[in-house]
C-alpha positions in Angstrom: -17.2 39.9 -21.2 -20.4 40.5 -19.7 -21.9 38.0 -17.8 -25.5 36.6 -18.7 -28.5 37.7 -16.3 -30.1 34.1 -16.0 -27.4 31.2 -16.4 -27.8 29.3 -19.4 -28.6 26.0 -17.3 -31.5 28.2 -15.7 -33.1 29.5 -19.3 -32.8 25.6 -20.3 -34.4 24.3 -17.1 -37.4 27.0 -18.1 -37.1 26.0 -21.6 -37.6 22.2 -20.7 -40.5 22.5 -18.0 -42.8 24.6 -20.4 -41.8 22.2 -23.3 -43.1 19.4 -21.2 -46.1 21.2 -20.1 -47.1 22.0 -24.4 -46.8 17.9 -24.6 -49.3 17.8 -21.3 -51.5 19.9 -22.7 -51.4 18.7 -26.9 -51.4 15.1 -26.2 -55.5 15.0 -24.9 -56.2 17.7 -27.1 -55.0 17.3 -30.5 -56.9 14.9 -32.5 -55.2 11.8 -32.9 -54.3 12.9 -37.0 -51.4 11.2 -38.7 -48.7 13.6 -40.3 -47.1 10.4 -42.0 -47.6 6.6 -42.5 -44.1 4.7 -42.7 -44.1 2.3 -45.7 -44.5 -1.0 -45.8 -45.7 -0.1 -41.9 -48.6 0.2 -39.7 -46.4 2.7 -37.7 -48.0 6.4 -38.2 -46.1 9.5 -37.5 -47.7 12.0 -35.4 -47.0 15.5 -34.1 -46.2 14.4 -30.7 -43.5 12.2 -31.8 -41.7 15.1 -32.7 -42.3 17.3 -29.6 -41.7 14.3 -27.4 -38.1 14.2 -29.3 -37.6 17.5 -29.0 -38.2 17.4 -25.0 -35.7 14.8 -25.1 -33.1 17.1 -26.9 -33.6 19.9 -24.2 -33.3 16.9 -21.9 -29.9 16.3 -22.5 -28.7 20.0 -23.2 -29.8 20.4 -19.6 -27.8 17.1 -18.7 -24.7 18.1 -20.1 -24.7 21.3 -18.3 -25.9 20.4 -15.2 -24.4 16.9 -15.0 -27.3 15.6 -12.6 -30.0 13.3 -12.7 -32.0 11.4 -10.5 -33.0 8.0 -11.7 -36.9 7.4 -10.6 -37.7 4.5 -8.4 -38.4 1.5 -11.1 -35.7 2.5 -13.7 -34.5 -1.1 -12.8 -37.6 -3.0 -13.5 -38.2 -0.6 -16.7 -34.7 -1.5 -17.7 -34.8 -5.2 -17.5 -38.5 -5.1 -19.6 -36.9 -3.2 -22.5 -34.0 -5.5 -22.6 -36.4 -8.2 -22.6 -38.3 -6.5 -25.1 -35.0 -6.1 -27.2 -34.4 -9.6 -27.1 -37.6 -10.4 -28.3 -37.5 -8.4 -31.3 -34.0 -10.1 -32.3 -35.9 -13.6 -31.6 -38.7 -12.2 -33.9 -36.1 -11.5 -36.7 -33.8 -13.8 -36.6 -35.3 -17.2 -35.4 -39.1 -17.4 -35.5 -38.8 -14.8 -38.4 -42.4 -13.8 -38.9 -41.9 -10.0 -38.6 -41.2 -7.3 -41.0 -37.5 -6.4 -38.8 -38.3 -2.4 -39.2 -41.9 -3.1 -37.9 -41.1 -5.2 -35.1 -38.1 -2.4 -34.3 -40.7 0.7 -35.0 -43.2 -0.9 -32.4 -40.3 -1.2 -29.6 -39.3 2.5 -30.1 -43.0 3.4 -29.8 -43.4 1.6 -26.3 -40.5 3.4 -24.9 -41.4 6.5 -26.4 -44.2 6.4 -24.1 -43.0 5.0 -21.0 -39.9 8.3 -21.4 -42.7 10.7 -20.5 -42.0 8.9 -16.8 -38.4 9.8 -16.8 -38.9 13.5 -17.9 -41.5 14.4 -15.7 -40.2 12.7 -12.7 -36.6 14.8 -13.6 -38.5 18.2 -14.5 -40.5 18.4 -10.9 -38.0 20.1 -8.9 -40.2 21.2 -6.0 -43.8 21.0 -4.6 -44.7 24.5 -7.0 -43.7 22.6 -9.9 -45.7 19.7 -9.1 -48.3 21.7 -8.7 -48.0 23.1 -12.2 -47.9 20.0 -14.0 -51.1 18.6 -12.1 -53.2 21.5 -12.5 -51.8 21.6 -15.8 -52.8 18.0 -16.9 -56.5 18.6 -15.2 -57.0 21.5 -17.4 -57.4 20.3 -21.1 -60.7 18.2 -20.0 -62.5 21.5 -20.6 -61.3 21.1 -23.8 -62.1 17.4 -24.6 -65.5 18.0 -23.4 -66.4 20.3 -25.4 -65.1 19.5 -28.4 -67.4 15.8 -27.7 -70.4 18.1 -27.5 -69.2 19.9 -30.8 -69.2 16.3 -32.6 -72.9 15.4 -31.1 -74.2 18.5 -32.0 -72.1 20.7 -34.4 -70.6 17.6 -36.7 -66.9 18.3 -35.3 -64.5 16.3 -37.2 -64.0 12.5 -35.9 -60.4 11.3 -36.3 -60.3 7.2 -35.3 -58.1 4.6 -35.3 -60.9 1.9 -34.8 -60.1 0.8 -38.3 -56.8 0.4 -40.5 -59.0 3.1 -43.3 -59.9 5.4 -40.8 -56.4 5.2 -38.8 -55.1 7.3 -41.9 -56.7 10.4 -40.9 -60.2 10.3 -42.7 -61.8 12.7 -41.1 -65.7 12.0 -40.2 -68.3 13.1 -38.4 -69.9 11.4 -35.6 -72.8 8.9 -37.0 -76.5 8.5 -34.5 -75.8 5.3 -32.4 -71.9 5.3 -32.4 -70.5 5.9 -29.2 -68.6 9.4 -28.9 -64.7 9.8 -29.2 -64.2 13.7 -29.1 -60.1 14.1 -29.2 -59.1 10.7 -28.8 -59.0 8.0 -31.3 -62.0 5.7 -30.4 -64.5 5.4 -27.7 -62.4 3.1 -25.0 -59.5 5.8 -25.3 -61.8 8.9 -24.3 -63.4 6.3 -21.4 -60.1 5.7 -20.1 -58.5 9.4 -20.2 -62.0 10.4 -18.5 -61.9 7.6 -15.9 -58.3 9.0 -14.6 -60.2 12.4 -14.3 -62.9 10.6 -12.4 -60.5 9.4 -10.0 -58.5 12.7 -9.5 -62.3 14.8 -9.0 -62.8 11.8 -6.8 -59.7 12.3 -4.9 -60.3 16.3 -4.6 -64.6 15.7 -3.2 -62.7 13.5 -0.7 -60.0 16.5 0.6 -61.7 19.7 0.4 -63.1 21.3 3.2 -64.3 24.5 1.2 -68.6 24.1 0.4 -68.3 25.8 -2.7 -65.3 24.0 -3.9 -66.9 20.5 -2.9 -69.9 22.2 -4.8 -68.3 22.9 -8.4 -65.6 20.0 -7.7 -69.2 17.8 -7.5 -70.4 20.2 -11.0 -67.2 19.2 -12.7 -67.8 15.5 -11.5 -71.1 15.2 -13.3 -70.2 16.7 -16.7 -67.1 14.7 -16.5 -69.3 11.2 -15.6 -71.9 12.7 -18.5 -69.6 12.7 -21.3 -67.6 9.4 -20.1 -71.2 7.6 -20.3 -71.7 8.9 -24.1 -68.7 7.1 -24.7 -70.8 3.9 -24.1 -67.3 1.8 -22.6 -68.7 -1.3 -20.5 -65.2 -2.1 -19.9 -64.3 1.5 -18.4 -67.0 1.6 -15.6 -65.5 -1.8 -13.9 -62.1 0.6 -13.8 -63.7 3.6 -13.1 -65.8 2.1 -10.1 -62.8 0.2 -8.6 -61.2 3.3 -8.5 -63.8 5.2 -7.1 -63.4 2.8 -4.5 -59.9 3.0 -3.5 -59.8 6.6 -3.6 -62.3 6.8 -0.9 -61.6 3.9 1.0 -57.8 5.7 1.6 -59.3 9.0 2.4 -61.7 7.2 4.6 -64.5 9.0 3.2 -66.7 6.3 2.7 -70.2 8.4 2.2 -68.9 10.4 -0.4 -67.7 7.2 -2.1 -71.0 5.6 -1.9 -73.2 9.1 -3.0 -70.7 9.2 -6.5 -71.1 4.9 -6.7 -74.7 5.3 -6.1 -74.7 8.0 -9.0 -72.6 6.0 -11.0 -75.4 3.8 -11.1 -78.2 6.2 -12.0 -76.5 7.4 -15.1 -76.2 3.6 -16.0 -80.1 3.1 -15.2 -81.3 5.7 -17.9 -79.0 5.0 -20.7 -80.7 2.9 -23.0 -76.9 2.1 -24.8 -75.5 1.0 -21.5 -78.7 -1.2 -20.9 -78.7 -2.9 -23.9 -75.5 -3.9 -23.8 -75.3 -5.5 -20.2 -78.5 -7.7 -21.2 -75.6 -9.2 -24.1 -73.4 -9.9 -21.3 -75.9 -11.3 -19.6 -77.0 -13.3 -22.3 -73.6 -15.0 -22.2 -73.7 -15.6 -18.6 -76.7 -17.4 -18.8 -76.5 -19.3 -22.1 -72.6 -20.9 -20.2 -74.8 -21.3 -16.7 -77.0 -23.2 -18.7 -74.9 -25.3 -20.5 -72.9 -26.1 -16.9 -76.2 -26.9 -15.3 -78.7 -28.4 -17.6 -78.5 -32.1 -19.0 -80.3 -32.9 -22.1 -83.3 -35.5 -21.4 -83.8 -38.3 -24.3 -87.4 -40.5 -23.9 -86.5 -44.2 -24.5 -88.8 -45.7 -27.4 -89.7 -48.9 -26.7 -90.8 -50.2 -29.8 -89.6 -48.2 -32.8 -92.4 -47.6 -35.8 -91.4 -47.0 -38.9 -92.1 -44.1 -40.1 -91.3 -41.9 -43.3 -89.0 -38.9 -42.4 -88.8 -35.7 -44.8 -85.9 -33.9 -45.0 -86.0 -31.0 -43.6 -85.1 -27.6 -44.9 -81.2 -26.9 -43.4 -81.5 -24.0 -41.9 -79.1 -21.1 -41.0 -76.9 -22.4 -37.2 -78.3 -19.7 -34.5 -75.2 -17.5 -33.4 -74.2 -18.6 -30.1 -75.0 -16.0 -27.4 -71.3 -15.1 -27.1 -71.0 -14.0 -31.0 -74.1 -11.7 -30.3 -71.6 -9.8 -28.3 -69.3 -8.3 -31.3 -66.5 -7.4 -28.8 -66.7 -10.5 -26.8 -66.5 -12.7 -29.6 -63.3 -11.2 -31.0 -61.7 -11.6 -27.8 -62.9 -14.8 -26.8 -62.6 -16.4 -30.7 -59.9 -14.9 -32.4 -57.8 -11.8 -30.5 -56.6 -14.3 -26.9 -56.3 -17.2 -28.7 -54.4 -15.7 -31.2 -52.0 -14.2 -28.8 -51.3 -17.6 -26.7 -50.8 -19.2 -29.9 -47.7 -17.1 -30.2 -46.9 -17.7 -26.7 -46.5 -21.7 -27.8 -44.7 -20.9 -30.2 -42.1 -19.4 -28.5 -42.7 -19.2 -24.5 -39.7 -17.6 -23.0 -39.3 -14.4 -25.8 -42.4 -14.6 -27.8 -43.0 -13.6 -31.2 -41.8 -10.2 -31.2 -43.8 -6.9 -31.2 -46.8 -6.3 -34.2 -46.6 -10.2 -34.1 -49.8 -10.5 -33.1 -51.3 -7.5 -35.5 -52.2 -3.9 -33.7 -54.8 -4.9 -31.0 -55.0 -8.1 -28.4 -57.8 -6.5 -26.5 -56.1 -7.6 -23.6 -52.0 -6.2 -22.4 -51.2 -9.2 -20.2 -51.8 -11.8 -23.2 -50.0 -9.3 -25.6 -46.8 -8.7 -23.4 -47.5 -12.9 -23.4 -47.6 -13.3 -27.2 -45.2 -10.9 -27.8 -42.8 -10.7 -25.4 -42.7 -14.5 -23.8 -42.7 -15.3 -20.5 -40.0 -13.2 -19.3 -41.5 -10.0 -20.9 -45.0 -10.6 -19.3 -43.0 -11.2 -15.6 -41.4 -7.7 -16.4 -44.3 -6.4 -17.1 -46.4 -7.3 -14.3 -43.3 -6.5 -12.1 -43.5 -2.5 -13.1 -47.0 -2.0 -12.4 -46.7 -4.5 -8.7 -44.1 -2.1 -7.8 -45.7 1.0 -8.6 -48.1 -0.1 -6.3 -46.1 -1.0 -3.8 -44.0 2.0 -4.2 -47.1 4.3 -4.4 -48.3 2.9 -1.0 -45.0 3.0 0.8 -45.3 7.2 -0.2 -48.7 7.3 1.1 -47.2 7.3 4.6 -44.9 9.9 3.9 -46.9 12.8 2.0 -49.8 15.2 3.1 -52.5 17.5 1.2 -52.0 18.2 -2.5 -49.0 15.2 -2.5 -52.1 12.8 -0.8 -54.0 13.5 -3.5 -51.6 13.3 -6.4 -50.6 9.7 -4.4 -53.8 8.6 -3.9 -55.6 9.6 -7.1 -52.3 7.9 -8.6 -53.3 4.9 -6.9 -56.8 4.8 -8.2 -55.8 5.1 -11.7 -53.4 2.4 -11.6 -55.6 -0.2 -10.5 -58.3 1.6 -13.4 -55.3 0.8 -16.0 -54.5 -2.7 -14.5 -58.3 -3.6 -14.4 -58.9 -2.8 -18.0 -55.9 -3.7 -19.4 -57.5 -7.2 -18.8 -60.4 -6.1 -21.4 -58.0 -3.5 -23.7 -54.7 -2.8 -24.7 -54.7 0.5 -22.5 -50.3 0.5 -22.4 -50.4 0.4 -26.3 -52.6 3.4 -26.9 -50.7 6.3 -27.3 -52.6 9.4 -25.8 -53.8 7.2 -22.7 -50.2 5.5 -22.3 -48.2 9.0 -21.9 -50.7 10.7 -19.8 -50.4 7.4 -17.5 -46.9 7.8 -17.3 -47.0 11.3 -17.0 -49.4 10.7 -14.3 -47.1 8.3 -12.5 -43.9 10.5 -12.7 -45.3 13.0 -11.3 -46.8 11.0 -8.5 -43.7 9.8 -6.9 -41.8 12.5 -7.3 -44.4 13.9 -4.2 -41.1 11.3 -2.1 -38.1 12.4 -4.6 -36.1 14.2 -2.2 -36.6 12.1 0.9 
């Protein structure tokens, strides 16, 4: 019998790195577009789940063969969360039962889903050309994302969200004067925070090239990029973006180039009207709370009271407080955290299971508190310490393109930790596996050391 030209284990290796490389490239640029909802769910059914499966199955083919694997620094810490998270949901359903059971079960499979984009990226980079590969690979579909935005401002593109539970079911609309814009992604904090991690990696390459004309169009690319994250109107994404502006330069010690793209930063800021407006509501709040800390009322003392006949006045409508001018703020502050600790009363050590606490928290430490206890929110928090620390330990070891991927990696982990304070960025689907992705690929720049 004839033998086969390219072993079987080789055609599957190919097979399972371009695979990968289609979910790279369809997860920022496919609208966000439901092929199914689950009954009696939330939970939506979207074309990635099936390629992301389908990865998986070439995943273990390739296993099977091959018999070799490499498990990626923090398969530990990612272990113990989901058997935290397990636990939970059999809390959920069994003792505090106030979950649907194929809900709260739908929801765990979703996280993992997209934290599995670590373990096959980390397993499919093999060596520094295939790294290479997948990051100029995942840089590439911004193109794309920016201008399909400009096709919504200006050509009425279809807008798919998931702001809403109506428009989470696909509605397809067009982008509306004044609403902030959301080109591929489901909302406007999504497209911020995809953007911001291509912020930090343009950062990253302005800080290592030598070449004039690549600093040049690197700068070009920087601008658009920084244009089109500002039409997205996130307050909440420029604190990220600027701390990781920040951090990138600080570690390449390029502290001029950091301050010229800060200093821009804030230029874009000054002439959008949008942004203005809404940092004078935050400011708003800061004064109307300094001014309740600082000023005392002042009563005059009537010495000898006249009587006197009072009309009664006409009630009028109670003012809004200054933080329920702020739409956003209020929910958090009124409803969304206190909602969440409520369920971390309730039950401290395990929470209340996941979709407990409905779809959005606006905030991923008190989720993982609400939802997952105590002990989730420690496992948690222990994943994204250590792929800090872990991050940093490779910075010592890795030089040129793997010093960018490290340190650009860097910067949009503490993006993703800073705004997770503010949004539930580890929930959102598109931004989640493109973090992960991110962060595979990353340290496997120190796999074979």
């Amino acid at each position: 019998m004839k033998k086969l030209a390219v072993p079987t284990h080789k055609l599957l290796d190919s097979l399972f790195k371009y695979s990968l490389a289609a979910v790279l490239v369809f997860i920022p640029l496919y609208p966000k577009f439901p092929l199914f909802i689950l009954p009696f769910t939330y939970v939506q059914i979207r074309a990635e789940d099936f390629l992301i499966t389908a990865v998986w199955g070439l995943f273990f083919l390739r296993l099977l063969l091959t018999r070799k694997f490499k498990f990626p620094p923090l398969s530990l810490q990612i272990g113990i969360f989901f058997a935290i998270g397990l636990l939970s949901c059999l809390s959920a359903i069994l003792i505090t039962k106030n979950v649907i059971p194929t809900a709260v079960l739908l929801h765990y499979f979703r996280r993992i889903e997209y934290v599995s984009i670590f373990f096959l990226v980390y397993s499919a980079v093999d060596s520094v050309q295939t790294r290479r590969y997948f990051l100029e690979l995942s840089i590439l579909p911004i193109i794309g994302v920016f201008f399909y935005g400009l096709a919504q401002m200006f050509l009425g593109a279809p807008v798919i969200s998931t702001m809403n539970v109506e428009s989470s079911k696909g509605a397809a609309l067009t982008l509306r004067p004044g609403v902030p814009l959301s080109s591929t992604f489901a909302g406007h904090y999504d497209l911020a925070v995809y953007l911001t991690m291509m912020l930090t990696f343009f950062t990253g390459l302005l800080c290592s090239l030598k070449n004039r004309f690549q600093l040049i169009l690197t700068f070009v690319f920087f601008l658009a990029t920084l244009w089109l994250f500002m039409q997205a109107g996130s307050r909440i994404g420029l604190l990220g973006l600027f701390l990781s502006i920040a951090l990138v330069s600080f570690l390449y010690r390029k502290y001029l180039i950091g301050a010229v793209l800060i200093i821009t930063m804030f230029a874009f800021i000054a002439t959008s009207p949008g942004y203005i407006d809404r940092f004078k509501s935050i400011i708003n709040i800061f004064t109307a709370k300094m001014g309740q800390v600082f000023v005392q009322p002042v009563y005059a003392v009537s010495i000898t009271p006249t009587p006197t006949i009072t009309i009664a006045p006409t009630p009028t409508p109670e003012p809004l407080r200054a933080l329920q001018q702020d739409t956003s703020t209020s929910i958090r502050f009124d409803v969304e955290w206190p909602r969440a600790l409520r369920s971390f009363y309730k039950n401290p050590f395990l929470g209340t299971g996941y979709s407990s606490i409905t779809l959005s928290t606006d905030n991923d430490y008190l989720r993982a508190l609400g939802e997952t206890g105590l002990l989730g929110f420690l496992a948690f928090v222990s994943i994204i310490l250590g792929l800090f620390i872990k991050l940093l330990k490779n910075l010592k070891k890795v030089s040129g393109q793997d010093k960018l991927l490290t340190i650009s990696a860097l910067g949009i982990l503490v993006a993703f930790a800073t705004t997770a304070i503010f949004l539930d960025v580890f929930e959102s689907s598109k931004i989640a596996i493109l973090f992960w992705a991110f962060m595979g690929l990353a340290l496997s720049a120190n796999k074979n050391s």
